[in-house]
N, C-alpha and C positions, 0 to 999 in steps of 0.2 A: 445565434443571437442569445445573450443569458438577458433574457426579460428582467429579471428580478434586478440585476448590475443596472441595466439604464434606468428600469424606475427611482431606484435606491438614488444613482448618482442627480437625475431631474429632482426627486424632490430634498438632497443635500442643498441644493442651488436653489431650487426655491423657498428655502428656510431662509439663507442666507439673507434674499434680497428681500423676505416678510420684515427679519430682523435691521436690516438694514433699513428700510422703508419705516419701520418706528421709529430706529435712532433718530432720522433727518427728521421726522414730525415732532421729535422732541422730548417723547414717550421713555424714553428705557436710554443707557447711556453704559458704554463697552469698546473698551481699546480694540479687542481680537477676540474673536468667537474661538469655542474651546473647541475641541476634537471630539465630537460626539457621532452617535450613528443614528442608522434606521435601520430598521432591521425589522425580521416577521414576528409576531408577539406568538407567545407558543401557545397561547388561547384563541381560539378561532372567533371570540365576541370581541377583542380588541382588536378588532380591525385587520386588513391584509398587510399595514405595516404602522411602525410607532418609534417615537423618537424622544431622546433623555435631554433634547437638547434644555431645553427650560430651568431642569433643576441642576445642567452643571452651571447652566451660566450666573445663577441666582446671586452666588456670592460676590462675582466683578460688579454684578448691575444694582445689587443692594435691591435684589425684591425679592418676593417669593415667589417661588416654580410657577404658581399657577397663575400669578399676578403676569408673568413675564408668558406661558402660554397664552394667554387672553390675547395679549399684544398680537403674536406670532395667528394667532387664528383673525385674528381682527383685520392685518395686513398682509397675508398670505394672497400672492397672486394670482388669481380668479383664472379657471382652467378648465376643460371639458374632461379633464382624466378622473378630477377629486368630486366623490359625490357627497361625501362628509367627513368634518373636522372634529375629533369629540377630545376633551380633555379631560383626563380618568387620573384617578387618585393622585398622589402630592405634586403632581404636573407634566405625565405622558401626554404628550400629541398622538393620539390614533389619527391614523388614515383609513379611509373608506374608499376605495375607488369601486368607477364604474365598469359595468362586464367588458368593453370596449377592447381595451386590451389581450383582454383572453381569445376574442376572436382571430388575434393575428399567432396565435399558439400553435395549430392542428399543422394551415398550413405550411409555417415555417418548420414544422420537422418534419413532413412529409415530404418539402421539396430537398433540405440536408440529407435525409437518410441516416446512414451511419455514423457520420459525421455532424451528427447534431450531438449538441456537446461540445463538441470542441473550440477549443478557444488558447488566449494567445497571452496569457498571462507570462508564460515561460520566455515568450519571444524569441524563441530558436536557443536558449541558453544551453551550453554542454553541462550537462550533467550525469553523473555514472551512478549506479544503483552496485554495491557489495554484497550478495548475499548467497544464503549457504556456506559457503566455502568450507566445506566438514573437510576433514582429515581423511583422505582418499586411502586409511586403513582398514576400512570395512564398510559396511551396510548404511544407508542411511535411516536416522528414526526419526521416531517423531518430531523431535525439535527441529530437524533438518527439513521436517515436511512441511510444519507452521511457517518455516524462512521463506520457504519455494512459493509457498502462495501470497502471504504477506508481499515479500520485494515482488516479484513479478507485477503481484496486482499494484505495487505504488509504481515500476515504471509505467505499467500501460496507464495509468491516472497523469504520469508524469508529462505523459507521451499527447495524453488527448489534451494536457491543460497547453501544448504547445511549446515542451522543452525539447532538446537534441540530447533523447536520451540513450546510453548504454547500460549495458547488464552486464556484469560481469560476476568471474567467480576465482576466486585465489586459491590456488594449489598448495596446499600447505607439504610439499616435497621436500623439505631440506630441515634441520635440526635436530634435537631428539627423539620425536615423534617418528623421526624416521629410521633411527639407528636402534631405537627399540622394533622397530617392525620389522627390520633386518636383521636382527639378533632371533625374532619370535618367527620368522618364516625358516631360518635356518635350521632350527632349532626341530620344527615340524618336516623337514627337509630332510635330517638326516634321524630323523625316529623313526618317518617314511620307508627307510631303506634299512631299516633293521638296527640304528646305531640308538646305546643307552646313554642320551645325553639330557640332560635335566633343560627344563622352559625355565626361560629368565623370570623373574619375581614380576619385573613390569611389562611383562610381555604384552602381547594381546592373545586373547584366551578365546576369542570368535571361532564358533565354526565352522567358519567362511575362510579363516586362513587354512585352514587344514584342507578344502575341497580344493583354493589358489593355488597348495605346494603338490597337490595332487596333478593338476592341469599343470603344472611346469615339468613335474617327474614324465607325464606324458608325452611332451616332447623331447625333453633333453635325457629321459634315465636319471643314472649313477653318474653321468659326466663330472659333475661338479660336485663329486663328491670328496674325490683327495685332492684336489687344487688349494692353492692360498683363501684362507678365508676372507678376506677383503675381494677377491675378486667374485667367490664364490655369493657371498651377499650384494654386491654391487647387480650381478646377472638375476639373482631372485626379487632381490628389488624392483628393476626397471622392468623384469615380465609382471609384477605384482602390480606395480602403480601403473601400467599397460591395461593393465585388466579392472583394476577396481575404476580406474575411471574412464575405461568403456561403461563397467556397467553404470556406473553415476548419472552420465549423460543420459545414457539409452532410460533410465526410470524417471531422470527430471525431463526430459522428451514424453514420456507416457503421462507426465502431470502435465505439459502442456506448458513443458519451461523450457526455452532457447536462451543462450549466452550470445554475447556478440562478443567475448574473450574469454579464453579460460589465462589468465595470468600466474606462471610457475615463481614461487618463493624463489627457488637456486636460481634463478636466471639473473633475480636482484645481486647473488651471489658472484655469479659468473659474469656479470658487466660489471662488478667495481662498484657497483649502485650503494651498496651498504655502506663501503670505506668511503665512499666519496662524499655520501648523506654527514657521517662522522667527523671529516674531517672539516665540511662546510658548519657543522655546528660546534666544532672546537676552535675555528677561525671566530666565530659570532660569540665565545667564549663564555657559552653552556655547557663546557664538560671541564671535570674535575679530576685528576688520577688519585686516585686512594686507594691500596691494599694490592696496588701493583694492576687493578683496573680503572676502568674509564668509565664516569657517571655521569648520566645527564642531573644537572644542577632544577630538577624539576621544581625545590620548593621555591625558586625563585617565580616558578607560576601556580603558585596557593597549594603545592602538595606536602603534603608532611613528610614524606621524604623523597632522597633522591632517587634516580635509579640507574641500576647497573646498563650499559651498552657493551662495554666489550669485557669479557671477563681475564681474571689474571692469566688464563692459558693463551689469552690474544683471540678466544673465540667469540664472534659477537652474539647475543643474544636475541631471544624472537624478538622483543620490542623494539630493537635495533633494527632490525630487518622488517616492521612493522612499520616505522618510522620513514624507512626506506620508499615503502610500496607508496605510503599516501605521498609522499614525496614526490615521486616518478606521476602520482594521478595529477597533480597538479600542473606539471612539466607537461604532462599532454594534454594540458587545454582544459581540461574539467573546470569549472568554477563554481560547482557545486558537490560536492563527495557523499554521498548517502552509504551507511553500513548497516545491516542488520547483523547484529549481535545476540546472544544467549545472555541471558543475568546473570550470568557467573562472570560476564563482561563486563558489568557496569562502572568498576573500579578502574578500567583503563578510559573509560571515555576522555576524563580530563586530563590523566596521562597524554592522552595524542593530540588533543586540543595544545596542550602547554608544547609540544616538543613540534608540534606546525606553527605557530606563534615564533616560536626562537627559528625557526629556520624561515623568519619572515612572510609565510601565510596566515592568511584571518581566518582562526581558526572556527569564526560563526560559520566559514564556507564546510567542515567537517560536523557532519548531523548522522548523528548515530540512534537506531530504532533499538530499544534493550527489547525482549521476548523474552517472557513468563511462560512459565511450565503447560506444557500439556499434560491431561490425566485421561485416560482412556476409561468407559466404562460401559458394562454390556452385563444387563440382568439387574442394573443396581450396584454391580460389583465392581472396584477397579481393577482394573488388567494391569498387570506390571510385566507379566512373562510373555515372550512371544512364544508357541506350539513349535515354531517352529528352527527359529535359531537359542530356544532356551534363555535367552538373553533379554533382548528389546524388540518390540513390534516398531517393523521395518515400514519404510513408506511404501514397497513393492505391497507387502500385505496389507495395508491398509487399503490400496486402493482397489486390490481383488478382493477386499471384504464389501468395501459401499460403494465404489465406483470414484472416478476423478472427480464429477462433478458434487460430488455429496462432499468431498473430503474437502476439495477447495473451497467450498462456499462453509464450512465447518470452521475453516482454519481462520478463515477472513470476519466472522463473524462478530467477534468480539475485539475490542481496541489490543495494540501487540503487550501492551502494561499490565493488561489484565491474565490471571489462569485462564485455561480453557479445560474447560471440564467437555472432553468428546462422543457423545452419548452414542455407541455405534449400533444398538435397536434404533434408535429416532430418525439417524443419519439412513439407513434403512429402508424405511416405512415407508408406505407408499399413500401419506394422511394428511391431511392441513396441519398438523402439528410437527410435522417435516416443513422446516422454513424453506428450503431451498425446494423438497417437493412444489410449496404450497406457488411458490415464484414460478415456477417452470409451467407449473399447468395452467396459471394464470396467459402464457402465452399460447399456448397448446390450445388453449380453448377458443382464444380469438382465431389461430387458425383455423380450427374447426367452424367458426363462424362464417369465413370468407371464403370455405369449401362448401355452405352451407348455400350462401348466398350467391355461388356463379353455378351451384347446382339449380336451383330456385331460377334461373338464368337472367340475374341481377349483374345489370352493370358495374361493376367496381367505379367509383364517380373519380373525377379528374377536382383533384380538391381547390383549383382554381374557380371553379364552378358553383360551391358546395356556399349553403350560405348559411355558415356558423351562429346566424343570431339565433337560430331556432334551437340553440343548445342554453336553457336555461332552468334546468330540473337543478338543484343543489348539487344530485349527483354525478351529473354532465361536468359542472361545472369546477365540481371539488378535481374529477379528476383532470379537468386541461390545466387545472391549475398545477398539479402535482407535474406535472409533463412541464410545465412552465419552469418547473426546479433545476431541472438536471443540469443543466449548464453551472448554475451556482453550488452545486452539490461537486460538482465534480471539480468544480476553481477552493474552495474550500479543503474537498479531502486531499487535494495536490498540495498543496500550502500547508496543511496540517501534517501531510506524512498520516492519512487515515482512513486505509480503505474499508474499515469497517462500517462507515458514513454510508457506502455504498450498498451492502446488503441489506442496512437497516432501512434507506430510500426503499431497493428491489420490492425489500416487504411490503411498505408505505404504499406504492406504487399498486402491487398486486392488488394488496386490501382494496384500494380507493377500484379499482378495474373490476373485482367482484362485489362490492357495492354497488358500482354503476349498474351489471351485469345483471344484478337480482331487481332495479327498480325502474331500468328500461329497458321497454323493448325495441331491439333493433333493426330487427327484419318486419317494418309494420308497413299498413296500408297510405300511410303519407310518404310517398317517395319523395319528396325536400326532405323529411325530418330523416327518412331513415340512411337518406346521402350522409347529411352531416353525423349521425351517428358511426354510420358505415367507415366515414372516415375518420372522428374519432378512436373507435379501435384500432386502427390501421396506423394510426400513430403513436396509441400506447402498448405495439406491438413491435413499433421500432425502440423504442425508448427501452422497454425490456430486456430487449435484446442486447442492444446497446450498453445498458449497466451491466448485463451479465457479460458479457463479450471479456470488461476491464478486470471480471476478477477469476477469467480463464472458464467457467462456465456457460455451457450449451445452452440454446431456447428451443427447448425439442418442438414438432410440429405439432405429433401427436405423443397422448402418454396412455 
């Protein structure tokens, strides 16, 4: 049940018929009410919630905000939920509701479980989540790491808000990313074996390929060493892209990422899928032949220029093949396309928006998340080099430096728009100045309470039983309230594409639970009080758990 969803929508409805209930009296005079809300005021004195209705309607009605509030409090239909009506500066409606409703909070997620939260906004819709997909040429880094947590945690948001979601990940195996990597393995292949042949300028210079050509020499020798060089790259190749993305999987596995596809670029190749995307959008007559290639006519969908698809050699291009892939996502049913991208991306977004549009999809259905830079830093200082491959710090190392759950709740922490500055002392530490520490042992410590309490040899109460009114301290009550969120917290950051929503709740959450913690006691000599207490924890231990669950992070018992 999202509490906050039905209050919001009862008192949408009982605006309506307050306002209505004046028109017919005479009072105030309105073709259609505008599109306004209610919503929670971010100040806790303005009431549990408040509404702009008043001053959007001012100007249809020809009165003033507060003139037209008086009305709406004057004929507001009379209810056990509303304990007070106030109307605050140039014509906010605050709501005051009675504790009533919070009492039906504890039990409802205790009898859900983990499955509180969930909800049905998606309505079973297919939707595929795109992310990572790095270049299976080498190691993954950091920005590879912020994708892995980022997408994952928006499908599981995707997943709890009630969509039919997949994860997937694009092999980027075919183009010149890969004919350079078969030039740069060859190259370490036969320097390997004593031959003086110079590295290509755009090689890749990793080295992790030199240990690759090394585990290939291991099996095969000198075999391929005088053979045709096309065949001889073809076999270092397919052992390289064998191996770099075992190891891919097996380290997004150790973050606590599963695919439901790994989808290969050449396959687009090798079905036809490219030519055939091409030829359906030269039939819809968005391509252009100029300079002896084939252009998508993109400024026809707001871009300043065109862009090339197949070049004058007859070879098409990544964006061709690009064009291809969302193509094909849509032919299988998707109706919602989500990608996560690097900022170096941003310049294609409307590129593939405009070139699904001309191939006849809406292209509102293609939502692309951009990802800003991570900065690593330790001592104050930032880290550019990794120790270990000289290069970039690897997502393997970063998780053997702070753990899975420190790097995932790091990465997720701040919106994907924003830099992330990754502080790996704090990630670390084991101090309330550690957000994701301070989150975990807020749950840790309820455990320890409820080991505390069947030591004490206290009944765990059956919360049917438990008679919630006796929960009226502030701090009782701030946090059932907080508990009363999650459902609209999690329909929100699903709809926004914003799991960062979610850590910043975790926090909220924790704070409000060691507030509660420091100004009541639990385990006291009034066995009613200290049932509904008892069960209160018990529920903001599921909830806990619960948001951490969405963004790949543990609720340790003990720490």
């Amino acid at each position: 049940m999202n509490f906050f969803a039905e209050i919001q929508n009862q008192l949408v409805k009982e605006l309506h018929i307050a306002l209505e209930n004046a028109r017919d009296a005479g009072k105030i005079s309105f073709d259609t009410l505008p599109e306004f809300v209610v919503e929670v005021p971010r100040e806790k004195q303005h009431g549990d919630f408040a509404t702009n209705v008043a001053m959007l309607l001012a100007k249809q009605a020809k009165m003033s905000p507060r003139s037209i509030a008086t009305l709406i409090v004057e004929y507001f239909p009379a209810g056990d939920d509303i304990e007070k009506l106030e109307i605050a500066g140039p014509g906010f409606i605050n709501f005051r509701l009675k504790n009533r409703w919070l009492y039906q909070v504890v039990p409802e997620v205790i009898a859900r479980g983990c499955d509180y939260g969930n909800g049905d906004i998606g309505a079973g819709q297919k939707v595929q989540v795109e992310f990572v997909s790095a270049n299976p040429t080498g190691l993954l880094h950091m920005g590879n790491a912020r994708g892995a947590a980022l997408g994952d945690s928006i499908a599981n948001l995707l997943k709890k808000a009630g969509y039919d979601v997949s994860r997937e990940f694009f092999i980027n195996d075919a183009g010149n990313q890969i004919e350079n990597f078969a030039r740069s393995l060859e190259a370490r292949y036969l320097q390997q074996l004593g031959q003086d042949v110079p590295f290509p300028d755009e090689g890749y210079h990793g080295a992790d390929i030199i240990d690759t050509v090394k585990g290939f020499i291991d099996q095969v020798g000198d075999k391929y060493l005088s053979v045709d060089e096309e065949l001889r790259r073809e076999m270092l190749v397919k052992y390289a892209l064998d191996e770099k993305l075992t190891a891919i999987r097996e380290v997004l596995g150790q973050f606590g990422v599963k695919y439901d596809m790994w989808f290969s670029e050449q396959s687009l190749h090798d079905s036809g899928e490219i030519n055939e995307t091409i030829k359906r959008m030269n039939e819809q007559g968005y391509l252009v032949e100029q300079d002896n290639a084939l252009w998508f006519k993109a400024t026809e969908f707001g871009e300043e220029k065109d862009e090339v698809l197949v070049r004058s050699n007859g070879i098409p291009t990544y964006f061709a093949a690009d064009i291809a892939y969302h193509r094909n996502k849509f032919e299988r049913g998707f109706k919602w396309v989500i990608n996560l991208w690097g900022a170096d991306h941003h310049g294609h977004v409307s590129r593939m928006k405009g070139a699904m549009q001309a191939l006849g999809y809406d292209p509102d259905k293609v939502q692309v998340v951009i990802m800003q830079l991570v900065r690593l830093f330790q001592g104050g200082e930032s880290l550019r080099m990794s120790k270990r491959t000289g290069k970039y710090i690897t997502l393997s190392e970063l998780v053997e430096e702070v753990g899975r759950d420190a790097a995932r709740y790091f990465f997720v922490m701040r919106g994907a728009d924003s830099h992330l500055d990754f502080d790996l002392d704090l990630a670390k530490s084991q101090s309330q100045d550690n957000p994701v520490y301070y989150v975990q042992y807020a749950h840790a410590r309820i455990c320890s309470m409820i080991r505390q309490a069947e030591e004490e040899g206290r009944n765990i109460p059956d919360a049917a039983g438990v008679d919630f009114t006796l929960l009226h301290e502030d701090a009782e009550l701030e946090l059932v309230r907080k508990l009363a969120e999650f459902p609209e917290i999690v329909a929100g950051a699903a709809q926004a594409l914003e799991p960062h929503r979610l850590t910043r709740y975790a926090h909220e959450l924790a704070g409000q639970f060691h507030s509660f913690y420091g100004h009541c006691r639990v385990l006291g000599d009034d066995v009613a009080l200290s049932d509904a207490r008892i069960t209160l924890v018990l529920a903001a231990r599921i909830v806990l758990k619960n948001v951490l669950s969405l963004i790949g992070v543990s609720a340790p018992e003990r720490m």
